[in-house]
C-alpha positions as CSV (number, residue, x, y, z in Angstrom):
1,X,83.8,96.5,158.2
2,X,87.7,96.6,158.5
3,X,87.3,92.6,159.5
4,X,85.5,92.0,156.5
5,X,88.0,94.0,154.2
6,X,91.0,92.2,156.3
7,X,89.2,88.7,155.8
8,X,89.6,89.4,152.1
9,X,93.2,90.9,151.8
10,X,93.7,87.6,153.7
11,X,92.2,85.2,151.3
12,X,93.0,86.9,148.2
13,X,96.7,86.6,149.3
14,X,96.2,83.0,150.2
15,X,94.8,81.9,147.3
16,X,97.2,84.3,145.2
17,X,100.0,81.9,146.8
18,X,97.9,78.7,146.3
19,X,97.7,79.4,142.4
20,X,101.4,80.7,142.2
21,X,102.1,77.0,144.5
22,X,99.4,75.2,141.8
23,X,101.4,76.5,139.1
24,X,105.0,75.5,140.5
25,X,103.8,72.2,141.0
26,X,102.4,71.6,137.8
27,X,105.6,73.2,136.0
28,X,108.1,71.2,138.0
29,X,105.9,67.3,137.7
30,X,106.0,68.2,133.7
31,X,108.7,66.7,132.2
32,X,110.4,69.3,130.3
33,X,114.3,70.3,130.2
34,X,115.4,71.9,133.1
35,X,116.1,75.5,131.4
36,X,112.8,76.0,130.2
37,X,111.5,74.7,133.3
38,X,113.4,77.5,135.6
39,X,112.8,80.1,132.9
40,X,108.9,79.9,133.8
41,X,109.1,79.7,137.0
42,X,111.7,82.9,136.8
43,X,108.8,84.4,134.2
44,X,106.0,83.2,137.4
45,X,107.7,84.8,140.1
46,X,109.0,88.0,138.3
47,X,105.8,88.9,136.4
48,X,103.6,86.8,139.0
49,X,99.8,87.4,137.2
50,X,101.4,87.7,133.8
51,X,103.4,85.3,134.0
52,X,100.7,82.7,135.4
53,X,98.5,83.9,132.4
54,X,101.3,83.5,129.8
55,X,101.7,80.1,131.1
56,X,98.5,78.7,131.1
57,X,98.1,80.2,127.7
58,X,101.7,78.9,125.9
59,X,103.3,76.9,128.9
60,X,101.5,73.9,128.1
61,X,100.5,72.2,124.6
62,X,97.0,71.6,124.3
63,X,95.7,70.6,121.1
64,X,91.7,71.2,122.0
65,X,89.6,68.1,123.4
66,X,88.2,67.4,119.6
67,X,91.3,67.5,117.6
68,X,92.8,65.4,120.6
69,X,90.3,62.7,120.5
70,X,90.5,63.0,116.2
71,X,94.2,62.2,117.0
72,X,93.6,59.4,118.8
73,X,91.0,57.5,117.0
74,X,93.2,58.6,113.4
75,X,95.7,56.1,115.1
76,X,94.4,52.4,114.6
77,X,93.3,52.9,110.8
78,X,96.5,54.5,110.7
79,X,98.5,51.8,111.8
80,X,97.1,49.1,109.7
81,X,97.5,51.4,106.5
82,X,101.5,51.7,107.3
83,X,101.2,47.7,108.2
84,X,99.6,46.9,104.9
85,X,102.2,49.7,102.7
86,X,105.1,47.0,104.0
87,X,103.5,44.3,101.8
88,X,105.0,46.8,98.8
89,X,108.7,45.5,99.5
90,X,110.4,46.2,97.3
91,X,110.2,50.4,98.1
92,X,111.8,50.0,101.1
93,X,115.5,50.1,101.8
94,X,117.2,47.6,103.2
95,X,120.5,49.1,103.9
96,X,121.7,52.2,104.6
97,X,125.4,54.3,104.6
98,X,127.4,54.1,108.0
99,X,126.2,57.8,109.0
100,X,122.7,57.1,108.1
101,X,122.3,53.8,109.7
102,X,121.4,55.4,113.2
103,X,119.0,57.9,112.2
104,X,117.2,55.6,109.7
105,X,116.9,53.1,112.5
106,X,115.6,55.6,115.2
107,X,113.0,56.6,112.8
108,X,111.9,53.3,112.0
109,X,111.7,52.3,115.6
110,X,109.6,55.4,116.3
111,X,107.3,55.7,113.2
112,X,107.3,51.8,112.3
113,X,108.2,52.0,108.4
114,X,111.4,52.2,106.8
115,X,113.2,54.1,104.1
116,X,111.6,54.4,101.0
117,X,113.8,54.2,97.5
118,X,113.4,54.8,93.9
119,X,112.6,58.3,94.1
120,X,113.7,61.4,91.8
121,X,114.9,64.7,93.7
122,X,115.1,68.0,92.9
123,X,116.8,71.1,94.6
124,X,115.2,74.4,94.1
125,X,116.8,77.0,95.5
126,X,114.4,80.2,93.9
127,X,110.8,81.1,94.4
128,X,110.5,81.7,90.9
129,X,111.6,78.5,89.7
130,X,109.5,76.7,92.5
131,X,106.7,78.1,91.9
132,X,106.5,77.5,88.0
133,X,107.6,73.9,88.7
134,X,104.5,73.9,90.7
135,X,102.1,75.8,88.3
136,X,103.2,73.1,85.6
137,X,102.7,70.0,88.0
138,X,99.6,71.5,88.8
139,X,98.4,72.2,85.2
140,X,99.2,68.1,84.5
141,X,97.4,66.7,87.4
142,X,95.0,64.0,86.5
143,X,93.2,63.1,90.2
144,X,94.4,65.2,93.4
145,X,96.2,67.8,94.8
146,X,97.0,68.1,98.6
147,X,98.4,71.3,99.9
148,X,99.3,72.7,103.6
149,X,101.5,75.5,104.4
150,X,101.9,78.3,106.9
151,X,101.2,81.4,104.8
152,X,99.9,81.7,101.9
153,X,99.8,85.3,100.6
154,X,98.5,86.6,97.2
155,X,100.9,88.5,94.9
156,X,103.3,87.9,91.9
157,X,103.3,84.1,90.4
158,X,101.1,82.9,93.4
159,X,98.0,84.5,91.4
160,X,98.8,82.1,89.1
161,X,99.3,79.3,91.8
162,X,95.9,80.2,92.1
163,X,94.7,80.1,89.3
164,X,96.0,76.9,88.2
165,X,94.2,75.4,91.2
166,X,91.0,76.8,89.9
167,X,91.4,75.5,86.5
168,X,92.7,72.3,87.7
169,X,89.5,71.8,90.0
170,X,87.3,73.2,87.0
171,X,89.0,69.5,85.1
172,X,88.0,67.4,87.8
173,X,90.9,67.0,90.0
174,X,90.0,67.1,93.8
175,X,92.1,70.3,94.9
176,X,92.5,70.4,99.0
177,X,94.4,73.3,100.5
178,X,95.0,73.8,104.8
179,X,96.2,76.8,106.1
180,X,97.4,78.0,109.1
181,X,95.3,80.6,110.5
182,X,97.6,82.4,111.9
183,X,100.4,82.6,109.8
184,X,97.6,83.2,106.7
185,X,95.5,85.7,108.2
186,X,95.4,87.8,105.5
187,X,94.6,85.2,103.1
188,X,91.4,84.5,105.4
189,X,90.8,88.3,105.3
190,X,90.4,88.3,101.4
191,X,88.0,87.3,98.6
192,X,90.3,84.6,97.5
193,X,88.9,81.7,99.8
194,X,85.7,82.3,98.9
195,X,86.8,82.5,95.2
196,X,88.3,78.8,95.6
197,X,85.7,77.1,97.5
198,X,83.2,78.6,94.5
199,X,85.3,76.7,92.2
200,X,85.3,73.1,93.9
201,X,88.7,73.8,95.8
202,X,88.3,72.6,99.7
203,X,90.2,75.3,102.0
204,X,90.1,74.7,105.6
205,X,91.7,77.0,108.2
206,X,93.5,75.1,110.4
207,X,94.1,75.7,114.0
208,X,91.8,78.7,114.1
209,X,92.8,81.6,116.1
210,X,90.0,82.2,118.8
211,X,89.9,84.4,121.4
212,X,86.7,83.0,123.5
213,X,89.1,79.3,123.5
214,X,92.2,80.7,124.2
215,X,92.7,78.3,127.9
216,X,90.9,75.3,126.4
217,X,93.8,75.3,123.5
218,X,97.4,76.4,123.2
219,X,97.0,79.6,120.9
220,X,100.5,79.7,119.4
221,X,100.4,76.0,118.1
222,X,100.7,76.4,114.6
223,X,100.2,74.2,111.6
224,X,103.9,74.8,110.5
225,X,104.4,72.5,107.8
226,X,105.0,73.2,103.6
227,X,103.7,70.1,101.7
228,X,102.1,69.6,98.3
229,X,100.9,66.3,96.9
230,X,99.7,65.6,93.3
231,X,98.3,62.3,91.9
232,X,99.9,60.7,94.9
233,X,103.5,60.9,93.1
234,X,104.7,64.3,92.8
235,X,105.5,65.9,96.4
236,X,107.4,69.2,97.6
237,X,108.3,70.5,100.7
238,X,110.5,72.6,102.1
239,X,111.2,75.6,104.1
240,X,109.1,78.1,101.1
241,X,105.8,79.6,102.4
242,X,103.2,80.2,99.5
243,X,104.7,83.5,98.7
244,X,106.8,85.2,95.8
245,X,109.2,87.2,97.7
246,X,109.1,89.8,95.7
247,X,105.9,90.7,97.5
248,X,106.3,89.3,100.9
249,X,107.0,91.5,103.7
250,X,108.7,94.5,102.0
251,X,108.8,96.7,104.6
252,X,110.6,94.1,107.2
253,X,113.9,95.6,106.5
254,X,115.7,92.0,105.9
255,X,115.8,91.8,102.4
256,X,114.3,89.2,100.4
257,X,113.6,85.9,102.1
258,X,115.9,83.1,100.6
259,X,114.0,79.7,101.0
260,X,115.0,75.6,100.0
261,X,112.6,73.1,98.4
262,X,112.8,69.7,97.8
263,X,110.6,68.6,94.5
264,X,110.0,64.8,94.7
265,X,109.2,61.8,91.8
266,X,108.1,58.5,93.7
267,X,107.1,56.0,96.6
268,X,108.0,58.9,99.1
269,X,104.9,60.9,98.0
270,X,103.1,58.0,99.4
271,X,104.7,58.0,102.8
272,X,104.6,62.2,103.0
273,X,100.7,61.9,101.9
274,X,100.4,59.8,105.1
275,X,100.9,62.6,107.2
276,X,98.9,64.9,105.0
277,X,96.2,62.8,105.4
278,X,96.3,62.5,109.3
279,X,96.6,66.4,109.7
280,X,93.2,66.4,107.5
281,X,91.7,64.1,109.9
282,X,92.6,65.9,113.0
283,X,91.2,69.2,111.9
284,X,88.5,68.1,110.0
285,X,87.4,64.9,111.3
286,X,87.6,63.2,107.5
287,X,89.5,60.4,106.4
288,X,91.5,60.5,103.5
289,X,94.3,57.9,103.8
290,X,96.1,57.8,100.7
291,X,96.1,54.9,98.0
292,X,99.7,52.5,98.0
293,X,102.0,53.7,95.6
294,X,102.1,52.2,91.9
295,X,104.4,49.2,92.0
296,X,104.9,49.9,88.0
297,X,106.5,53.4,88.7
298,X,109.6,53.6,90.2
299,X,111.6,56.5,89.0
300,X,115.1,55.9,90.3
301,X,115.7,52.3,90.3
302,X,119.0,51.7,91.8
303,X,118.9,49.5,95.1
304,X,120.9,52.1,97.5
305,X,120.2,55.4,96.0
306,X,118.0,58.2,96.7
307,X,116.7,56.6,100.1
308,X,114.4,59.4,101.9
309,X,112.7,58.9,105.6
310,X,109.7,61.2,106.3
311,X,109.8,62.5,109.9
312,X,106.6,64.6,111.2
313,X,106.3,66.4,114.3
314,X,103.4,67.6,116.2
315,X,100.6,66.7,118.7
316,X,99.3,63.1,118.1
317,X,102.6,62.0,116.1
318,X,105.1,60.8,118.1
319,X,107.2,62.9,120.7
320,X,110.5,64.4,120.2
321,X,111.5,62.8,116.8
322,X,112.5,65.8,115.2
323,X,114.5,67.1,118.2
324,X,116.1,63.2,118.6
325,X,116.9,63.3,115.0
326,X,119.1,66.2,115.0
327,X,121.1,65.1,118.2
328,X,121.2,61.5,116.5
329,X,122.7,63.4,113.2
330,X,125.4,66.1,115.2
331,X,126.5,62.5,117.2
332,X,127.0,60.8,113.6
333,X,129.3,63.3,112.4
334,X,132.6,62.5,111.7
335,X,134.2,65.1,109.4
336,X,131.9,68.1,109.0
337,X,128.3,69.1,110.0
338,X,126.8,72.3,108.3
339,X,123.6,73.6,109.6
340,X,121.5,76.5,108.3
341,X,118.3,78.2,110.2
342,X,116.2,81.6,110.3
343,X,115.6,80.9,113.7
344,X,118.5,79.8,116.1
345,X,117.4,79.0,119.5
346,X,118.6,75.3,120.3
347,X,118.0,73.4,123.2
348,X,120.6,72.9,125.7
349,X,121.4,69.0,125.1
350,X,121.5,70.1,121.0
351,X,123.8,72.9,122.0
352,X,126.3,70.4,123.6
353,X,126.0,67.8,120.8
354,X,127.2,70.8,118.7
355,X,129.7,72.2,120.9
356,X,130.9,68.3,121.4
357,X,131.3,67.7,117.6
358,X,133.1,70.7,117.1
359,X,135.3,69.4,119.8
360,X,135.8,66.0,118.7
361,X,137.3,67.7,115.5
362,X,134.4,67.6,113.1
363,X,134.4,70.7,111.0
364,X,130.6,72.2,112.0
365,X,129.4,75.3,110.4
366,X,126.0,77.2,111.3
367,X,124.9,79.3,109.0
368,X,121.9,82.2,110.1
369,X,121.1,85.4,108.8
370,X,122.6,88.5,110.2
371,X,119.0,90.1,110.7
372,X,115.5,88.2,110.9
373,X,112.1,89.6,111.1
374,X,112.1,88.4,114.8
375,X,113.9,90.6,117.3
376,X,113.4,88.9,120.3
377,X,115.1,85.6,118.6
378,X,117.9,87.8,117.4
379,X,118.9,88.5,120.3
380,X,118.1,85.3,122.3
381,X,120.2,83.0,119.4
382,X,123.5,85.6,120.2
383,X,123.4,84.2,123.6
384,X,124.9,80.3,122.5
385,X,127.5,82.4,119.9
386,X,130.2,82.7,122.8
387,X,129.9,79.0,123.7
388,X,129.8,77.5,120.1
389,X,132.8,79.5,118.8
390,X,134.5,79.2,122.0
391,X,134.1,75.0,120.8
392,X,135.4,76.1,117.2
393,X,132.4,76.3,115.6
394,X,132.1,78.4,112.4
395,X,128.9,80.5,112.8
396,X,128.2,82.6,109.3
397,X,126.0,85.7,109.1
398,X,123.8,85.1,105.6
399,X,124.0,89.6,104.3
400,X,121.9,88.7,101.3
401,X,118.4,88.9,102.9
402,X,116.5,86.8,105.1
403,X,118.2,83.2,104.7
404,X,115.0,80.9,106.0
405,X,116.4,77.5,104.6
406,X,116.5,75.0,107.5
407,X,118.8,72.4,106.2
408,X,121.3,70.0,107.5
409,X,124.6,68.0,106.0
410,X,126.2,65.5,107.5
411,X,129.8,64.1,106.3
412,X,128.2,65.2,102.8
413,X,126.2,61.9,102.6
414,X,123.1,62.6,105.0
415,X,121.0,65.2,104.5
416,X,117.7,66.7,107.1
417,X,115.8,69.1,104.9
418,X,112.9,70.5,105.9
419,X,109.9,73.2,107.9
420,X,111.7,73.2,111.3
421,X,113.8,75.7,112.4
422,X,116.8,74.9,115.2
423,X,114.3,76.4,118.0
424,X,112.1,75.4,120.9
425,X,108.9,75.8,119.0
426,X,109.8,73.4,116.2
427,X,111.8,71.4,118.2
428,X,108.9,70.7,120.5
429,X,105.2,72.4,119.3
430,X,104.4,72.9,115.8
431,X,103.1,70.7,112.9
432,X,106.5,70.6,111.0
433,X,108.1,67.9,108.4
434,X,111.7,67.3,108.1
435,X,113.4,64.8,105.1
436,X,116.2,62.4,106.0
437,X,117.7,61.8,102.4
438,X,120.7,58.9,102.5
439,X,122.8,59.8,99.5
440,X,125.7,61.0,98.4
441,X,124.9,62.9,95.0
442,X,121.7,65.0,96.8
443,X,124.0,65.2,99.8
444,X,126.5,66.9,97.0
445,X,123.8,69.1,95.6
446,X,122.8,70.9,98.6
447,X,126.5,71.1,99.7
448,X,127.2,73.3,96.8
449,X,123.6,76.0,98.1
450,X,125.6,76.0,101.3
451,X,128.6,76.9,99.9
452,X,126.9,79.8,98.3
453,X,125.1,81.1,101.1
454,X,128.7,81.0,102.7
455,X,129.8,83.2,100.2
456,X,127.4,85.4,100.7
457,X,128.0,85.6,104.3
458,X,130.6,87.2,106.8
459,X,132.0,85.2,108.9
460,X,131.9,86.1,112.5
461,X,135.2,86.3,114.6
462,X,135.8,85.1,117.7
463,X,137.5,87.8,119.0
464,X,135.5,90.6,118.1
465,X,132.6,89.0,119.7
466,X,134.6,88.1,122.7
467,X,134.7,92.2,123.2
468,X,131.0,93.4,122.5
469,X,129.6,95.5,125.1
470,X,128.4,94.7,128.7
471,X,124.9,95.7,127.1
472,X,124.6,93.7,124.4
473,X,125.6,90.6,126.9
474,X,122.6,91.5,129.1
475,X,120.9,91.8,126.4
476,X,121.3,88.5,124.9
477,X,121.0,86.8,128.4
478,X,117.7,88.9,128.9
479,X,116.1,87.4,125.7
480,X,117.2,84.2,126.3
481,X,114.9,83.6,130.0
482,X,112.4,83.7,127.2
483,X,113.6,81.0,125.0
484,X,110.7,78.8,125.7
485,X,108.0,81.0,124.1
486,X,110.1,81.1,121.0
């Protein structure tokens, strides 16, 4: 009997180490920076079972063997849809400004289509004014409306979001709506899908949360984009959930959540109804490729203005962009780069692209609420702030609630506005969407919201942080091993 019981002990501590030397292996042939790489392997070895079952379950990014092959079939159509949209020349740009020309290039390289011009923008910078933008859009739509965000939570105008939706599908307008599951649990949980899908209104939950599939697909991949599309024309997006703030996580302790969206008039609805229409088709299976814009309707017709690039992220769309695009924007700056985010977690080569700007005299400003409903990120994104001022950079602490704009300006002529935040999970996971807009007068708009969430900041002083406390240090370094679950 003690043989037998010895036998075991033995081979469950062999093949213990086997999985632990599996799992090494596994971590280290991924390619993957190196500091997300040693913090599993530190997460593996210090929290061995856990950290083996956290890894299998958010270490690797598995989008589920049906919405992979979906993503893989969407590609061909796909392809000949963007090669026949080039026939419409005269949307495209054909030149760019100095500080764009890299970036634009990139992303044509990468996604295979170029700028788009002759489009109207519009900054809104409050819920209430984006919202009754969108209830009147919504009230004069003629064919479609496309929607996906992250959460969508009842309460305040969105009733009446709502019930423009209804009314509009009531008319005859084909009304499509994706949600996160996640993120809009409790919409799920309530009578309101059921109430939308009575009235002709297709709702799909995307990425469903399931606990029986949990190591056949990555559980935290999330469908992290804001879009709306109507009549193929009209397009927003932006960092603004389907909420009125007023209602939205009261009891957080962060204030109101201050949010950026980007209203849009032309071909560009065309280019962002694209993607729509390839995140339909991986979670539903259906096709739904968009029409080619109306060559009759060009809203802004000058030949070098208002020139937008559409970059998506996400599994089955290609690798990295978002995250290439940001170090291809820091490297173009020459005189100032300001950058606001919730959600501050960079990786280390966009870290030293910042740090490296700052040091090559271009006046860079970051710009992040003091408090966030996240703690763990809170403390993680304190961990760069010695480097980055150390480099001169100007970090601001947003006092007048939760700032969750993700926007960038570069040299006030190039502007990234968008869903993803400056962290590992939009940098390299979720569904997000991110504008490039080329021009000087939008680049001049959204210089001037900057400059008021500046004012409404503190700015933080290098010296004082230089003497916060051994345990806040620890602190910060502690959170920071777990930057890649962020």
């Amino acid at each position: 009997m003690i043989t037998f019981y010895t036998v075991i002990s033995w081979l469950s501590f062999f093949c213990y180490w086997l999985l632990v030397a599996g799992v090494t292996l596994r971590i280290l042939m991924k390619r993957r920076a190196v500091p997300s790489a040693m913090a599993w392997l530190l997460i593996i070895y210090i929290l061995p079972l856990v950290g083996i079952v956290t890894y299998f379950l958010f270490g690797e990014l598995h989008l589920g063997k049906r919405r992979a092959e979906r993503a893989k079939s969407m590609w061909p159509s796909t392809a000949n849809w963007l090669k026949a949209l080039k026939d419409y020349q005269h949307i495209f740009a054909t030149q760019n400004s100095e500080v764009a020309i890299p970036l634009f290039k990139l992303c044509e390289r990468r996604q295979g289509i170029s700028g788009v011009k002759g489009n109207q923008l519009q900054l809104l910078t409050h819920a209430d004014d984006t919202l009754k933008a969108l209830i009147q859009d919504i009230e004069q739509a003629r064919h479609n409306i496309e929607m996906v965000f992250y959460i969508w939570q009842s309460g305040g105008l969105v009733d009446q979001v709502v019930e423009s939706l209804i009314a509009a599908a009531s008319r005859g307008v084909h009304c499509r709506l994706m949600l996160d599951s996640a993120g809009s649990r409790q919409f799920f949980r309530s009578s309101s899908p059921m109430k939308m899908r009575n009235a002709g209104i297709e709702v799909v939950e995307a990425l469903k949360v399931n606990l029986f599939r949990v190591f056949l697909r990555r559980m935290d991949l999330r469908q992290h984009r804001k879009v709306v599309l109507i009549d193929n024309f009209i397009a927003y997006t932006g960092s603004m959930n389907m909420v009125d703030p007023r209602f939205f996580k009261q009891n957080a302790g962060v204030g109101q959540w201050i949010d950026l969206m980007v209203r849009m008039e032309g071909p560009v609805a065309t280019t962002i109804g694209v993607v729509y229409a390839c995140d339909w088709e991986i979670e539903t299976g259906k096709r739904i490729l968009p029409p080619p814009p109306d060559v009759n309707v060009m809203p802004f017709e000058q030949k070098s203005s208002h020139i937008i690039q559409v970059i998506a992220s996400g599994p089955g769309f290609p690798e990295e962009l978002i995250h290439q695009a940001l170090l291809t924007a820091v490297y173009a700056a020459r005189r100032q780069l300001i950058m606001t985010t919730p959600y501050f977690v960079p990786s280390d080569d966009l870290l030293h692209a910042i740090c490296t700007a700052a040091h090559r005299g271009v006046d860079v400003n970051i710009i992040v609420p003091r408090n966030n409903d996240s703690m763990m990120v809170r403390w993680a994104s304190r961990s760069f702030f010695a480097e980055l001022l150390e480099s001169g950079v100007k970090i601001y602490q947003f006092e007048d609630g939760l700032l969750h704009s993700k926007s960038v300006l570069v040299d006030g002529q190039l502007s990234l506005v968008g869903t993803a935040n400056l962290d590992m999970r939009s940098l390299w996971l979720n569904f997000e969407i991110t504008l490039l807009v080329d021009d000087a007068a939008f680049g001049s708009d959204l210089a001037r919201v900057q400059d008021d969430y500046m004012a409404r900041s503190v700015l933080l002083d290098a010296e004082q942080w230089a003497k916060r406390s051994v345990r806040y240090r620890v602190t910060e370094r502690l959170f920071y091993f777990f930057s890649p679950l962020l």
